[in-house]
C-alpha positions as CSV (number, residue, x, y, z in Angstrom):
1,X,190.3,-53.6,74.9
2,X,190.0,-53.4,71.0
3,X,193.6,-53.6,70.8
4,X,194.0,-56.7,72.4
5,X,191.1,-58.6,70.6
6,X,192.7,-57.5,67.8
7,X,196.4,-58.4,68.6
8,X,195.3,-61.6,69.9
9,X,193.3,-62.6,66.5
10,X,196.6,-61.7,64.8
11,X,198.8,-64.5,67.0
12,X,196.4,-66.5,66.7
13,X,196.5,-66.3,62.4
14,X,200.3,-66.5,62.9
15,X,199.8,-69.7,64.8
16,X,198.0,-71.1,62.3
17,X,200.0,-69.3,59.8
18,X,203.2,-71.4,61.5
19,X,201.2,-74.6,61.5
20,X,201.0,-74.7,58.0
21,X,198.2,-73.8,55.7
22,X,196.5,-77.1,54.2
23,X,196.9,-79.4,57.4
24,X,193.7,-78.6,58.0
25,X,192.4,-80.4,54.6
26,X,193.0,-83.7,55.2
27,X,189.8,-84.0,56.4
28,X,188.1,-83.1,53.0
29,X,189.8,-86.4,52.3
30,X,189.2,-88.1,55.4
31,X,185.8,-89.0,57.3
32,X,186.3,-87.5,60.5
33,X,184.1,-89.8,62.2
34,X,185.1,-93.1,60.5
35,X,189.0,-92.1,61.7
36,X,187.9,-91.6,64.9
37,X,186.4,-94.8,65.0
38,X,189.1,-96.5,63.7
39,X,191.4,-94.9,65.9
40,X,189.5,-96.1,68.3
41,X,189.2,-100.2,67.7
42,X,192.8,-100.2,66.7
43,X,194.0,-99.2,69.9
44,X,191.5,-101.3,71.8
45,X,192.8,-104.7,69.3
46,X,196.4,-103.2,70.7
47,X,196.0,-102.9,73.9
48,X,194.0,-106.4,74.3
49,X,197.1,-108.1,71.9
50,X,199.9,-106.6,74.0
51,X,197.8,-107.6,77.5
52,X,197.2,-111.4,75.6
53,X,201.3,-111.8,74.8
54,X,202.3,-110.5,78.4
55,X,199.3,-113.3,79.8
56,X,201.4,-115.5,77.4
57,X,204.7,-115.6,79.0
58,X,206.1,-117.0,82.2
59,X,208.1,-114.0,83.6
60,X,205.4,-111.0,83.4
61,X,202.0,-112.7,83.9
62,X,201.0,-111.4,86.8
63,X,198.0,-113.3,87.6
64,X,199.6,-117.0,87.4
65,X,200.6,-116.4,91.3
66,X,197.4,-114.6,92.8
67,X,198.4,-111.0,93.8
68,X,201.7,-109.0,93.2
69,X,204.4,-109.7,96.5
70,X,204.1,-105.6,97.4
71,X,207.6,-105.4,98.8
72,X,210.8,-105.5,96.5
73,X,213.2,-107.9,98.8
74,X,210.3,-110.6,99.4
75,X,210.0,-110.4,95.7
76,X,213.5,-110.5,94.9
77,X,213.7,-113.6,97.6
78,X,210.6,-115.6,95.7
79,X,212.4,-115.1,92.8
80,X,215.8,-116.4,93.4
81,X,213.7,-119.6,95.3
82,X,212.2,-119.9,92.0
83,X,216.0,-120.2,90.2
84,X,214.9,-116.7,88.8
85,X,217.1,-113.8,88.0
86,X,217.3,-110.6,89.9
């Protein structure tokens, strides 16, 4: 058992070895929390902006016409009714 605790703990320093051996310092420069945070709102502001822009235009809004049509051929026919392509 010893021998495998102990060959473990060296793939594991390998790993990290591998990995490289200041990545781990950019969080003495960083505020782990405040990234996170940031993280966070900046990919809630992107997914709201790229939901707002698809709302925005005519072809991809998908709530200007009630529900989705849920078969392909009676949404390909709406679509060429419309003038549409495809």
């Amino acid at each position: 058992m010893k021998e495998i605790t102990t060959s473990m703990s060296q793939s594991i320093q390998s790993d990290f070895k591998v990995m490289g051996t200041g990545m781990w310092q950019i969080w003495k420069i960083l505020d782990p929390a405040r990234t996170l945070w940031t993280l966070t709102w900046f990919l809630i502001v992107l997914g709201l902006l790229i939901h707002i822009l698809l709302f925005k235009s005519d072809d991809l809004n998908w709530h200007a016409d009630g529900r989705p049509v849920p078969f392909k051929d009676a949404a390909a026919y709406k679509r060429a009714q419309a003038g549409l392509p495809y």
